[in-house]
DSSP file (Angstrom, degrees, kcal/mol; ACC not computed):
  #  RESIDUE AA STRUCTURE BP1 BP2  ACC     N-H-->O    O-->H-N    N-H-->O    O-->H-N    TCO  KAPPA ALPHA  PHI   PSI    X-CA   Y-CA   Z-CA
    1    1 A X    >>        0   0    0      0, 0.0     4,-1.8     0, 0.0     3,-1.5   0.000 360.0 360.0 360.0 -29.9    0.0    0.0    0.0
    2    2 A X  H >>  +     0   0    0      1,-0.2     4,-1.4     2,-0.2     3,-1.3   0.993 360.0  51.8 -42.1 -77.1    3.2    2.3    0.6
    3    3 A X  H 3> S+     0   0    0      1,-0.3     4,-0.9     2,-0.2     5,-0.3   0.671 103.9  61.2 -57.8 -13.2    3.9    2.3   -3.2
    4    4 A X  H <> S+     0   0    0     -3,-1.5     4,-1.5     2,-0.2    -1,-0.3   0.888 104.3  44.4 -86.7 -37.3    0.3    3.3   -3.8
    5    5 A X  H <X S+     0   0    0     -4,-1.8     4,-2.6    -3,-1.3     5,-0.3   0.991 106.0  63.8 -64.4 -46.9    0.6    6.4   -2.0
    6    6 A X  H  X S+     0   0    0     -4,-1.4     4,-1.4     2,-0.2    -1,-0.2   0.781 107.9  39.4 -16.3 -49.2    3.8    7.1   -3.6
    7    7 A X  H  X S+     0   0    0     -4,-0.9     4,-1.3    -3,-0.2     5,-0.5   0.891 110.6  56.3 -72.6 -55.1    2.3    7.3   -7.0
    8    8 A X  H  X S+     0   0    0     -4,-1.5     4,-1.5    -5,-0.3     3,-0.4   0.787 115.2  43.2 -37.6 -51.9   -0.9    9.1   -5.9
    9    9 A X  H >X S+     0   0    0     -4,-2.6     3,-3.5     1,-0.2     4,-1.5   0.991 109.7  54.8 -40.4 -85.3    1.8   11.9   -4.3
   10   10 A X  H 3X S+     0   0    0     -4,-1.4     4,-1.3    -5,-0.3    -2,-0.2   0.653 112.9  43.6 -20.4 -50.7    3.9   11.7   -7.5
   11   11 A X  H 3X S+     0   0    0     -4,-1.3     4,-2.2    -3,-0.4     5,-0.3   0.751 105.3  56.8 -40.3 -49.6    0.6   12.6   -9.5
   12   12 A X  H XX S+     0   0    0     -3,-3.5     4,-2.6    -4,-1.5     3,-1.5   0.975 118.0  49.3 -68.2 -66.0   -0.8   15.5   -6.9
   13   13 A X  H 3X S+     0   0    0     -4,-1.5     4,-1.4     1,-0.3    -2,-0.2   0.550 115.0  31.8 -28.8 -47.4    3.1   16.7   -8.1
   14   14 A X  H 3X S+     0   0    0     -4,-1.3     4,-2.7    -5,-0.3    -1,-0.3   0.737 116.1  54.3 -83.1 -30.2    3.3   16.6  -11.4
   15   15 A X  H <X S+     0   0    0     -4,-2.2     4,-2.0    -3,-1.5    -2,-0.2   0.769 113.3  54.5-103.1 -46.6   -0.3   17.4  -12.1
   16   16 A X  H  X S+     0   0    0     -4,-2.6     4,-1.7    -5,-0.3    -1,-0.2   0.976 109.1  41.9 -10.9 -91.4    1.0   20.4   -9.8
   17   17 A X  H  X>S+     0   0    0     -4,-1.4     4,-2.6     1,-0.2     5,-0.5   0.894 109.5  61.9 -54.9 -48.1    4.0   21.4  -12.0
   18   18 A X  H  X5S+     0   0    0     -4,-2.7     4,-1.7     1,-0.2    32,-0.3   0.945 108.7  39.5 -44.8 -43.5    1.9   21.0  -15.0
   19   19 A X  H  <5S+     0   0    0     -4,-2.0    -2,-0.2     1,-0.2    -1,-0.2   0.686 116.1  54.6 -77.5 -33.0   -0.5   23.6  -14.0
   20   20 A X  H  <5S+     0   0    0     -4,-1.7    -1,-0.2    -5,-0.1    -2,-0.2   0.395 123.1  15.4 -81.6 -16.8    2.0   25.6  -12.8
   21   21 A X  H  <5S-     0   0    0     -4,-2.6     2,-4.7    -3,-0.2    -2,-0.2   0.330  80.9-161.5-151.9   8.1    4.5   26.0  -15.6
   22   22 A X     << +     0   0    0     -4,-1.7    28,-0.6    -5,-0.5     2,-0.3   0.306  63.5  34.5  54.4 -14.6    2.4   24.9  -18.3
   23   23 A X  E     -A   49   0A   0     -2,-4.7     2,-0.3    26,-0.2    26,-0.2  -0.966  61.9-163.9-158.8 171.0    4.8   24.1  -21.0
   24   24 A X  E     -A   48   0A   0     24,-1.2    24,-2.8    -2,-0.3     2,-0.2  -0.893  18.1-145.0-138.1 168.7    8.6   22.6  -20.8
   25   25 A X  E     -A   47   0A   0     -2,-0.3    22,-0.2    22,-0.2     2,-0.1  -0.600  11.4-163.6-120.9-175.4   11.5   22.6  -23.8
   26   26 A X  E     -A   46   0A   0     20,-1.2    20,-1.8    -2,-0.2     2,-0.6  -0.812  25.9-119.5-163.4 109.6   14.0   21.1  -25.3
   27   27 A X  E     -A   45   0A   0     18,-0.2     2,-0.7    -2,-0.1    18,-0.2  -0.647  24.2-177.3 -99.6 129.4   17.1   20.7  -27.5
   28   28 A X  E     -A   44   0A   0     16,-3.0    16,-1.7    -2,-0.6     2,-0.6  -0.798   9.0-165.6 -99.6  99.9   16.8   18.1  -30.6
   29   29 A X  E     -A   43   0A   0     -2,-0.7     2,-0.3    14,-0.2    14,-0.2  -0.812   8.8-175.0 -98.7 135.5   20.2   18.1  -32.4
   30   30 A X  E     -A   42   0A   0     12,-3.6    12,-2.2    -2,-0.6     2,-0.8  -0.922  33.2-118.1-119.2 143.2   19.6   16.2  -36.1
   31   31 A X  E     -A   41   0A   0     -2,-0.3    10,-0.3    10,-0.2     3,-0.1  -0.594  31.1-168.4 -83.6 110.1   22.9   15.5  -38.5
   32   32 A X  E     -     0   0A   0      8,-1.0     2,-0.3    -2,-0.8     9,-0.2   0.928  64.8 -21.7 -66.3 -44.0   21.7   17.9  -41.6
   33   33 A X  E     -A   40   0A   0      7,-1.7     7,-2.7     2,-0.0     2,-0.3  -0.996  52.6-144.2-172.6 167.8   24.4   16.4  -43.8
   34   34 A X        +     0   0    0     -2,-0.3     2,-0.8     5,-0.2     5,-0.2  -0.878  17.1 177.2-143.9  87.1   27.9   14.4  -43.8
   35   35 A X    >   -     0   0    0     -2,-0.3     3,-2.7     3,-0.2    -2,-0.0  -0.830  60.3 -61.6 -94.4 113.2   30.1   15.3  -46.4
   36   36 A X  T 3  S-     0   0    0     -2,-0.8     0, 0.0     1,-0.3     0, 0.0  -0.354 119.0 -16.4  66.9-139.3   33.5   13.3  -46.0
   37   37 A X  T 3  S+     0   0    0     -3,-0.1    -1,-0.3     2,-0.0     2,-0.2   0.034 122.7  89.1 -95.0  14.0   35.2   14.3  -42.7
   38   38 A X    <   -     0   0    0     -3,-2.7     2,-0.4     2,-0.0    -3,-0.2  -0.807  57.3-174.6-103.8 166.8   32.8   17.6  -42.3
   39   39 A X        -     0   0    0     -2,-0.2     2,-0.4    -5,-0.2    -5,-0.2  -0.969   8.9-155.8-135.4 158.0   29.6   16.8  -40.5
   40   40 A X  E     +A   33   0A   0     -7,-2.7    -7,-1.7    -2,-0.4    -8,-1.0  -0.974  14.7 175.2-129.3 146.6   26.9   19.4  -40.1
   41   41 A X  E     -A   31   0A   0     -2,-0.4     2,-0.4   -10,-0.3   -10,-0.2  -0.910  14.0-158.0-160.4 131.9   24.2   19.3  -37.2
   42   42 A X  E     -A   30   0A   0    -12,-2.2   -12,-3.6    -2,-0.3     2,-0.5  -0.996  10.2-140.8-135.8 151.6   21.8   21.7  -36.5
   43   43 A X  E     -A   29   0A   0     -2,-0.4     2,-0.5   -14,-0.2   -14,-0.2  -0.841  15.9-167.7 -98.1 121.7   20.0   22.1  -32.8
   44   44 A X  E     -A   28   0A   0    -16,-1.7   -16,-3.0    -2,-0.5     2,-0.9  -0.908  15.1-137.8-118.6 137.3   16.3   22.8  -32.9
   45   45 A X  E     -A   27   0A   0     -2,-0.5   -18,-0.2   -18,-0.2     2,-0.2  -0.831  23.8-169.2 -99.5  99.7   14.3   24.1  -29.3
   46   46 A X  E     -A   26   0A   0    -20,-1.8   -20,-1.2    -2,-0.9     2,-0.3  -0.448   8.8-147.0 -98.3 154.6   11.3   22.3  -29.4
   47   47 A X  E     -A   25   0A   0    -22,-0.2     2,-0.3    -2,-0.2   -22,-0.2  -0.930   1.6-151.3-142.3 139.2    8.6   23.4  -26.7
   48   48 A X  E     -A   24   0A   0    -24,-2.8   -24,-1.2    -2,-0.3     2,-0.4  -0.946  13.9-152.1-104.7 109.5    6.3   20.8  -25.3
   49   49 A X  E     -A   23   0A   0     -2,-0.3     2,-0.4   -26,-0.2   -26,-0.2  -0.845  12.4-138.9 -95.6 140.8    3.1   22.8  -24.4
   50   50 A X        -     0   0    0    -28,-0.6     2,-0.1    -2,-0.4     3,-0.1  -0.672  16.4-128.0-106.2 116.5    1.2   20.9  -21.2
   51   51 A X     >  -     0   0    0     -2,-0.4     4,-2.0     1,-0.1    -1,-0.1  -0.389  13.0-132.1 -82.6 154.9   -2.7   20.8  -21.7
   52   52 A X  H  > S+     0   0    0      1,-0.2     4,-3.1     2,-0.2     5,-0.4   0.992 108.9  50.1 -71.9 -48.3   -4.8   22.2  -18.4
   53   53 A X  H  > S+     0   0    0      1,-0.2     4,-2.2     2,-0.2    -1,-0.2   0.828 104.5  55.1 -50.7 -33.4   -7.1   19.4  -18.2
   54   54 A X  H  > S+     0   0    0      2,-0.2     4,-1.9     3,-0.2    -1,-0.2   0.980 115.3  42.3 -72.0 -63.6   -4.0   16.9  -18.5
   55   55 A X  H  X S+     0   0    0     -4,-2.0     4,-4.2     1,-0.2   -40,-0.2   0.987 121.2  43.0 -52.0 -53.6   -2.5   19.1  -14.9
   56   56 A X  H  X S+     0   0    0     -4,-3.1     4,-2.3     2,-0.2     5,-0.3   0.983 110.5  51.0 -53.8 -56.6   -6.1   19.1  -13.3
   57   57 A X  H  X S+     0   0    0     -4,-2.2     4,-2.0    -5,-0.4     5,-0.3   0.909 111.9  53.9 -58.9 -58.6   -7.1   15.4  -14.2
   58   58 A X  H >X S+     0   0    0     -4,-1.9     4,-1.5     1,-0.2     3,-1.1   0.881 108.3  47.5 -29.4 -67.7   -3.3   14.4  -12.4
   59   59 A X  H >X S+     0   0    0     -4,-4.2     4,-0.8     1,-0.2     3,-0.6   0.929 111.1  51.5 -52.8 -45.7   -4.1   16.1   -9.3
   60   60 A X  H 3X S+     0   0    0     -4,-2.3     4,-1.1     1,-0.3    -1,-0.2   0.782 106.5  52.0 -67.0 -11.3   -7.5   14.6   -9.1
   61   61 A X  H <X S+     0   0    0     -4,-2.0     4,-1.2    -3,-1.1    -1,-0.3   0.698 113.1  45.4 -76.6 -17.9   -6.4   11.3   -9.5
   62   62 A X  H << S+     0   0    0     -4,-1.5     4,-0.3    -3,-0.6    -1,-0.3   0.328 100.4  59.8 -90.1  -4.7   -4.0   11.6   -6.9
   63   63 A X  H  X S+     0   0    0     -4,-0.8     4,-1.4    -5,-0.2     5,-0.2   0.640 109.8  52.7-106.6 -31.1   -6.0   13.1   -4.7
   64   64 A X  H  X S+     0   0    0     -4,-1.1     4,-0.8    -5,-0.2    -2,-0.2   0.891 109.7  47.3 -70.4 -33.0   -8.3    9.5   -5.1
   65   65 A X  H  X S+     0   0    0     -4,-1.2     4,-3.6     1,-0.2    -1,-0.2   0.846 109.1  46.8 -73.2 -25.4   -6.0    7.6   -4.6
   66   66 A X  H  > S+     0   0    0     -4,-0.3     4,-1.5     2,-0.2    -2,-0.2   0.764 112.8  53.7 -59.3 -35.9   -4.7    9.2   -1.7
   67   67 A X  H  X S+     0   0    0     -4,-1.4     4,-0.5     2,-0.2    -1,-0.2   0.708 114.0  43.0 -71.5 -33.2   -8.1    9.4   -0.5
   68   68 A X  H >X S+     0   0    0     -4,-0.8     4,-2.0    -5,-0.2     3,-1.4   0.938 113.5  53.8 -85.0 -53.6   -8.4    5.4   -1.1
   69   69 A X  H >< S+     0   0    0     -4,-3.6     3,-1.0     1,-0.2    -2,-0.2   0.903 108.0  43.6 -44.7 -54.8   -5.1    4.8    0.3
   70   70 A X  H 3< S+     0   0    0     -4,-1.5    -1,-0.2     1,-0.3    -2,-0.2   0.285 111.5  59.9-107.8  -0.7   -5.5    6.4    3.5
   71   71 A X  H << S+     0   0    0     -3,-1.4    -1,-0.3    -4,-0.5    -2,-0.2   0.757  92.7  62.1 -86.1 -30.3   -9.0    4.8    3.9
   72   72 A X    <<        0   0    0     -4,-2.0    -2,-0.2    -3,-1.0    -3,-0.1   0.285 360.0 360.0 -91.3   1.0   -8.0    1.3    3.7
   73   73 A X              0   0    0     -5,-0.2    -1,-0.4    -4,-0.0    -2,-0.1   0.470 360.0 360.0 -95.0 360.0   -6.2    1.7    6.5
């Protein structure tokens, strides 16, 4: 039952963060081309945007299971 609160926390958290900062990035580097011994690479900054319903639905599910956990004792 430990590990179940664990997630359910982990959830309230992330579901949290989601809501709270709403998007995260990233750098993608992809080989554009390889001629011989030159290489060329270019780095693209991708942004992941985080939907509100996706933050909310995390917290509530964690907040049931937490509610479930702490009942079953």
């Amino acid at each position: 039952m430990k590990a179940y609160t664990i997630v359910a926390v982990v959830l309230i958290a992330v579901g949290i963060l989601g809501l709270a900062y709403g998007h995260f990035s990233y750098n993608k580097d992809s080989q554009a081309a390889k001629l011989g011994p030159i290489e060329l690479t270019i780095t693209e900054k991708k942004t992941v945007n985080i939907p509100v319903w996706a933050g909310a639905g995390s917290i509530v599910v964690g907040a049931a299971m937490l509610v479930f956990a702490l009942m079953k004792r």
